[in-house]
C-alpha positions as CSV (number, residue, x, y, z in Angstrom):
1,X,0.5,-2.4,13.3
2,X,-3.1,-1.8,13.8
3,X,-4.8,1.2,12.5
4,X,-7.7,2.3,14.3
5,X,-11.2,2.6,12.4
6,X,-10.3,0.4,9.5
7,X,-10.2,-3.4,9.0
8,X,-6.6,-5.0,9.1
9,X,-8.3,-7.9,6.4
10,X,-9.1,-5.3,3.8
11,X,-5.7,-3.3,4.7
12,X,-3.7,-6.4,4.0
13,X,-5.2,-7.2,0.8
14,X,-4.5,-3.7,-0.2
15,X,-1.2,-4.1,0.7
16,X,-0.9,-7.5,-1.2
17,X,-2.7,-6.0,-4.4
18,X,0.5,-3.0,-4.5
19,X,3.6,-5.2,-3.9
20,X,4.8,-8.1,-5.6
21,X,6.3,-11.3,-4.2
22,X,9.8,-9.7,-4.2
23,X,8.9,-6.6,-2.7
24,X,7.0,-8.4,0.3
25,X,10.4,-10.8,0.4
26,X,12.5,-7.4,0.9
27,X,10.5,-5.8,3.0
28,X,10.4,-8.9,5.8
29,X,13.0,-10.7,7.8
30,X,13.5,-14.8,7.6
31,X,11.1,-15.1,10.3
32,X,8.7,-12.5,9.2
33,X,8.2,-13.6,6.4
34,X,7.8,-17.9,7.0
35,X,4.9,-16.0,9.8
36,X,3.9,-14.5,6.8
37,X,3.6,-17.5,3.7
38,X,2.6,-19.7,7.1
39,X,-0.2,-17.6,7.6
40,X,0.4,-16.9,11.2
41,X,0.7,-12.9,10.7
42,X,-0.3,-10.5,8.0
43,X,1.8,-7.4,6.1
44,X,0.1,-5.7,8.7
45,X,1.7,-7.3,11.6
46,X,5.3,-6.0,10.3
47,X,5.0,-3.1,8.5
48,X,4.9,0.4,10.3
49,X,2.5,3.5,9.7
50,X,4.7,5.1,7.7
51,X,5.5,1.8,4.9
52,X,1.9,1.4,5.1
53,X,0.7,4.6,3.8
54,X,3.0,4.7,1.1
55,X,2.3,1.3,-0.3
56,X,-1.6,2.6,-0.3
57,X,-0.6,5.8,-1.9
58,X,0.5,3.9,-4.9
């Protein structure tokens, strides 16, 4: 989900910092996550608004 005014690079490696390999494997379907570990999409790409802000608020 892209959120105006900031960079969705720096946002994902925020995101990446805050959860852990489990919590990103919970958080993502089968398909999301191969995109994902394939590097086709980012955290970004599946999490919504509201996930996203409270990961950061960590």
């Amino acid at each position: 989900m892209p959120i105006p005014g900031y960079d969705p690079e720096d946002i994902d490696e925020q995101l990446e910092s805050r959860l852990d390999d489990e919590e990103i494997e919970n958080r993502l379907t089968e398909s999301e996550l191969e995109a994902y570990r394939d590097g086709d999409a980012n955290l970004i790409d599946f999490l919504d608004g509201d996930e996203i802000e409270g990961i950061l608020d960590r």
